[in-house]
C-alpha positions as CSV (number, residue, x, y, z in Angstrom):
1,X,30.1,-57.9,35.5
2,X,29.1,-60.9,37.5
3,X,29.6,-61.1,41.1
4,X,32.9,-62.1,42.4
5,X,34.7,-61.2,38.8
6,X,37.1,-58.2,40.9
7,X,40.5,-58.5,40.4
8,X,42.1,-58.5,44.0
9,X,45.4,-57.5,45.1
10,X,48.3,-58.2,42.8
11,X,49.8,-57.5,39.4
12,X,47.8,-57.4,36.2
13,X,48.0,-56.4,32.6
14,X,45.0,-54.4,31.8
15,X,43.1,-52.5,29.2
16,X,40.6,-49.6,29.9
17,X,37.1,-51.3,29.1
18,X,35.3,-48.1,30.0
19,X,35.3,-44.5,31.8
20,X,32.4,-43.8,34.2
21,X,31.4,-40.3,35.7
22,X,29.3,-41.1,38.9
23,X,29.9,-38.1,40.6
24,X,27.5,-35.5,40.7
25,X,30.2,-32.7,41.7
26,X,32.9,-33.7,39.3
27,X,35.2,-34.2,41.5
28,X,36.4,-37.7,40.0
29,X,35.8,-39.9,37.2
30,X,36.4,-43.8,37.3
31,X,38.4,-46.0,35.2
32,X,37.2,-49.5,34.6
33,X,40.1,-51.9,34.0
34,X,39.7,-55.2,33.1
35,X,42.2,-58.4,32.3
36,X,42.5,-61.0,29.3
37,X,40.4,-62.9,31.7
38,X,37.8,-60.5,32.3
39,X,37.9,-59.4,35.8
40,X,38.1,-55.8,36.5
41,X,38.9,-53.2,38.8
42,X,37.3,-49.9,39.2
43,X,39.6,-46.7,39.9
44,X,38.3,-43.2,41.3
45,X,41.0,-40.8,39.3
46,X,40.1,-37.1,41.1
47,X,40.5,-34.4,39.0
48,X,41.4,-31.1,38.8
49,X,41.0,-29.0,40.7
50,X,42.7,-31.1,43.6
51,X,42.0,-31.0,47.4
52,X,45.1,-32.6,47.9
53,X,48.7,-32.3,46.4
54,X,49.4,-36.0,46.2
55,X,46.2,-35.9,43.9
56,X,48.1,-34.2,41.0
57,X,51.0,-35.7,40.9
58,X,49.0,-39.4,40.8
59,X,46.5,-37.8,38.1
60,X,49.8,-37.1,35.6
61,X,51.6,-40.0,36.7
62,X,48.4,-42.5,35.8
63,X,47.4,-40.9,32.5
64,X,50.7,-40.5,31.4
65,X,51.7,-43.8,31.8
66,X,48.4,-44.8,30.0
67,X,50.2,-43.0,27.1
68,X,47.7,-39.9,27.7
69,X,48.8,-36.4,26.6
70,X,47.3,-33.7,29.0
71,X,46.7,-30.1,27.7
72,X,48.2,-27.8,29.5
73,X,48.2,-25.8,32.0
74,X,44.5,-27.1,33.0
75,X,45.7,-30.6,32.9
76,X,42.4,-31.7,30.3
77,X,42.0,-34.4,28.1
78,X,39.4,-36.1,26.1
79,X,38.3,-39.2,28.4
80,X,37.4,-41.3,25.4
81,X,41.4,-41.5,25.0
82,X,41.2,-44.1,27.7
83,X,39.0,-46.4,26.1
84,X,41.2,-49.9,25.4
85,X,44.5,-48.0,26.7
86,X,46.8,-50.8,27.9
87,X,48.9,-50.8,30.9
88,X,50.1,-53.0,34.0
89,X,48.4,-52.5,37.4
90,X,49.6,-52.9,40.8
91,X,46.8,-53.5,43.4
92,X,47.9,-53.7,47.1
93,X,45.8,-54.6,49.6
94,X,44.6,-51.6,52.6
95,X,43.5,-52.1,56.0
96,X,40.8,-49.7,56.5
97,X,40.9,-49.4,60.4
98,X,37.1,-48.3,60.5
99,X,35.4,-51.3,59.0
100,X,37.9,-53.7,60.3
101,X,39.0,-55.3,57.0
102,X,41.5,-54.8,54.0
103,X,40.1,-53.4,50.5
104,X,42.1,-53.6,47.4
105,X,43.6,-50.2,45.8
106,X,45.7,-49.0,43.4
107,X,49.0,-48.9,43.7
108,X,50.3,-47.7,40.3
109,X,50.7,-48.2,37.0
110,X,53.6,-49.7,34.5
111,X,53.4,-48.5,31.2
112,X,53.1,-51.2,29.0
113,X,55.1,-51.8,25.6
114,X,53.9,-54.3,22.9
115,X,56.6,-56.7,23.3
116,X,55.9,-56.6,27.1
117,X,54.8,-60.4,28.9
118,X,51.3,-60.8,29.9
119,X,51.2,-60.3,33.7
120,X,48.7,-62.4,35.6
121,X,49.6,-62.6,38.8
122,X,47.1,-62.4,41.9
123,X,48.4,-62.0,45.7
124,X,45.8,-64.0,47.9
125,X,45.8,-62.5,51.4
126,X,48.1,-63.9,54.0
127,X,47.0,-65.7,57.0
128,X,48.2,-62.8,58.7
129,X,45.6,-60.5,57.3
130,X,42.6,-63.2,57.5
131,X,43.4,-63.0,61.2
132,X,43.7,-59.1,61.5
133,X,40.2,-58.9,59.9
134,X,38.8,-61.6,62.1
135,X,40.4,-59.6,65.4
136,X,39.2,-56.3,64.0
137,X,35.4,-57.6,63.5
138,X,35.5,-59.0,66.9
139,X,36.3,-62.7,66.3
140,X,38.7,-64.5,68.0
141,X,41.2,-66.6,66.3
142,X,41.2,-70.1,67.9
143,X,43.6,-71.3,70.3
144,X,44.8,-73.8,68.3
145,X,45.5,-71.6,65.3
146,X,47.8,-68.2,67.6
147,X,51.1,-68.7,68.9
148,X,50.5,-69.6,72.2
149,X,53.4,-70.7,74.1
150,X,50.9,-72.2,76.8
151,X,49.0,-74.2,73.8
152,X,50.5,-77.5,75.3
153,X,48.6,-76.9,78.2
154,X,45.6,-79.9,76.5
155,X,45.5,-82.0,79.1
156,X,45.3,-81.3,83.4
157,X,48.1,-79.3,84.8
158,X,50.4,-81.3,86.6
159,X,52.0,-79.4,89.9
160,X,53.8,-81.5,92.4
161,X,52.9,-80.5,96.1
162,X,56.7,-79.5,96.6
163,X,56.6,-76.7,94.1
164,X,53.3,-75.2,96.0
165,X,54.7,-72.1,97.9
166,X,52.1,-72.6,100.6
């Protein structure tokens, strides 16, 4: 994967292009999607057992909807299932508060039927979020760009000595 080809926030039909295990405590495993055009996104899928209870209920929701069937009662499954599983992904954008800016993340995941449209479609950020990273990293937005109601204020001030109170 080249640099910049990430899919960013938005809605995309995807296939899995491959399954990674990077964690050395098996705690998660991550799912490489990638779209007709080849950008991809990378999910961390935790699995059992969970530290969280949200966890399990977006483990069975995700697979299943991948058209995954999990053995039960451990919730298992052979990860080579995934390999060129299709489905539609929806990324939303998240502001992490600690490093000041918005990272992309999974929101969840359509299951996808052969006669189902191609979806291609990217959300860029809104001007609204450029300018809540900026603040965040410590950069002003300039003057000319906020909604200043004193931003008419170009030129000298002009106060007539009758509205002076002394």
């Amino acid at each position: 994967m080249k640099g910049g080809d990430f899919l960013g926030a938005g809605e995309f039909t995807v296939k899995v292009a491959n399954v990674e295990f990077n964690d050395r405590e098996n705690r998660y495993f991550t799912i490489v999607f990638e779209n007709n055009e080849g950008k991809q996104y990378k999910h961390n899928q935790f699995v059992p057992p969970f530290q969280q209870d949200y966890q399990e209920k977006q483990y069975i929701e995700l697979l299943s909807r991948l058209g995954i069937k999990l053995n039960l009662p451990d919730l298992t499954f052979d990860t080579d299932q995934l390999i060129n599983k299709i489905g539609t992904i929806v990324l939303k954008n998240k502001f992490n508060e600690e490093q000041g800016k918005y990272f992309v993340r999974l929101s969840y995941v359509k299951v996808w039927n052969k006669d189902d449209e191609v979806v291609n479609k990217p959300e860029p950020k809104t001007d609204e979020m450029k300018q809540k990273e900026q603040q965040a990293n410590g950069k002003q937005t300039p003057m000319s760009q906020q909604s200043n109601p004193f931003a008419n204020a170009n030129g000298p001030i002009e106060i007539n000595d009758d509205d002076l109170p002394f």
